[in-house]
Each structure stands twice: as C-alpha cells, then as structure tokens.
C-alpha positions in Angstrom: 282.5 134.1 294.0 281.8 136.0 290.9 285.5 135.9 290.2 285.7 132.4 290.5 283.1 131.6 288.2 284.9 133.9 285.6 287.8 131.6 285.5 286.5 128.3 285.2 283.3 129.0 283.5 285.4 131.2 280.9 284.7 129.6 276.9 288.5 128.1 277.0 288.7 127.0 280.9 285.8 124.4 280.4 287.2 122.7 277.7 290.9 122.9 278.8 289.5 121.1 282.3 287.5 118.6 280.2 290.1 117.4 278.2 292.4 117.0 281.4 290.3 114.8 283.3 291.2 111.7 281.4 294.6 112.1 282.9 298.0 113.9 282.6 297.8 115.4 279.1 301.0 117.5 277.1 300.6 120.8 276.1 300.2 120.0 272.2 297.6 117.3 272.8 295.5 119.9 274.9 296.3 122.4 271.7 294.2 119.3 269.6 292.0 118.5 272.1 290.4 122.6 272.4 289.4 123.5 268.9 289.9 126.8 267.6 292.4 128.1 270.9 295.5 129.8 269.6 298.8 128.9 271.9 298.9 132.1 273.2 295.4 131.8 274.7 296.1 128.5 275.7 299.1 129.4 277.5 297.6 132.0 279.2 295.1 129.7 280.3 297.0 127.2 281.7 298.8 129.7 284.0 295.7 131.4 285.4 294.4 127.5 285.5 297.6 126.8 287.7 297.5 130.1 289.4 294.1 129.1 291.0 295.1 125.8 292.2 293.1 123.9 289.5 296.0 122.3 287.4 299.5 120.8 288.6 302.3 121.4 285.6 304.8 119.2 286.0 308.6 119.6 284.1 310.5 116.8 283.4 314.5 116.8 282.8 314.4 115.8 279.3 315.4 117.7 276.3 313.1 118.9 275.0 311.4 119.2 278.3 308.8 117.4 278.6 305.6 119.7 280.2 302.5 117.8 281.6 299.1 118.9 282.7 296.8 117.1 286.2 294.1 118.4 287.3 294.2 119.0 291.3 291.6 117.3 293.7 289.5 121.0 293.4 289.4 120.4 289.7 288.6 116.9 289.9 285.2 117.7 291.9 284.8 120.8 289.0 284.9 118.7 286.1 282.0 116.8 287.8 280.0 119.0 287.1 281.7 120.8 283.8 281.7 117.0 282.2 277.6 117.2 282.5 277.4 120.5 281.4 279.1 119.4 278.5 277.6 116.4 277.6 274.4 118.8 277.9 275.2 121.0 275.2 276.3 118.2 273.0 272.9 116.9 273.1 270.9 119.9 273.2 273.2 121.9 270.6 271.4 121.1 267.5 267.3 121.8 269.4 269.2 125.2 270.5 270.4 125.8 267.1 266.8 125.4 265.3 265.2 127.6 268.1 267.9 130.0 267.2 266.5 129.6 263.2 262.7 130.0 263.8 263.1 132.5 266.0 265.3 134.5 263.7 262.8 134.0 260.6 260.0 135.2 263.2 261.5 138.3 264.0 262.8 138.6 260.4 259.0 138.4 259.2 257.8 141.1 261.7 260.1 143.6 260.4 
C-alpha cells in the first residue's frame, strides 16, 4: 500500500493525473500543463504512470508520431479524489502560507 501511495501521491504524479482527466492530452501540452517538471522527469513519470496501469499511451503512425496520454478506469476513480485535493490547496494555499509567516516571525522572536 505504502508503495502505491508513493507513486501517485508523488509532487509530479498528482498533477500529471490532473491535467489528464480532461481527456487524451500530448506529451508537450502535459509539459505546459505541470509547471516547473523538466522532460526527463516527466518522461519518467509517464512510464512508471503507465507501468502501474494508471495511463494508456497510445502511438499513432504519423510522422512525427503522434504520442497521446488517457487515463485508465483506476485513474479515473483516483483523480476523484486527487481533483479535490487539489482544489483544496488552491483555496487553502494562501491561509497555509500566512500561518507559515507568523509562525516563522514567532519562533524568529523567541530566539
């Protein structure tokens, strides 16, 4: 379980699964959709995404291929719950962030 929970609750694999539950999504429009992940990380990513049944890549004979991202029926159930978790921090970020602030001038003041 604890290995599970390493992959998709991993800083990359939340945001990778949130941006492809909208629907089939290219490799460079994840890349815009996941600020700050390198390709390499990405990449990397995807495969262990894939290796653990949570993504579907799909080539198509074109040239250049043309690589697409789903997310399986597991993944669709995940994102449930990832796509609440995110909306979470989105709304609590900034009350987080000035906790973060007094608490840091409070211990800075006790020094």
């Amino acid at each position: 379980m604890v290995g599970t929970l390493d992959h998709v609750a991993g800083k990359w694999s939340i945001g990778i699964l949130v941006s492809i539950a909208e629907g089939p999504i290219r490799f460079t429009e994840l890349e815009r959709a996941v600020p700050g992940i390198s390709r390499r990380v990405l990449t990397l990513n995807l495969r262990r995404l894939e290796r653990d049944g949570l993504l579907t890549r799909t080539v198509y004979p074109t040239v250049p291929p043309k690589v697409e991202y789903t997310l399986t029926d597991v993944a669709r159930e995940l994102t449930a719950s990832l796509t609440g978790l995110v909306r979470w921090a989105e709304r609590h970020g900034p009350t987080i962030e000035a906790a973060r602030q007094v608490y840091d001038r409070e211990q800075a003041g006790q020094e």
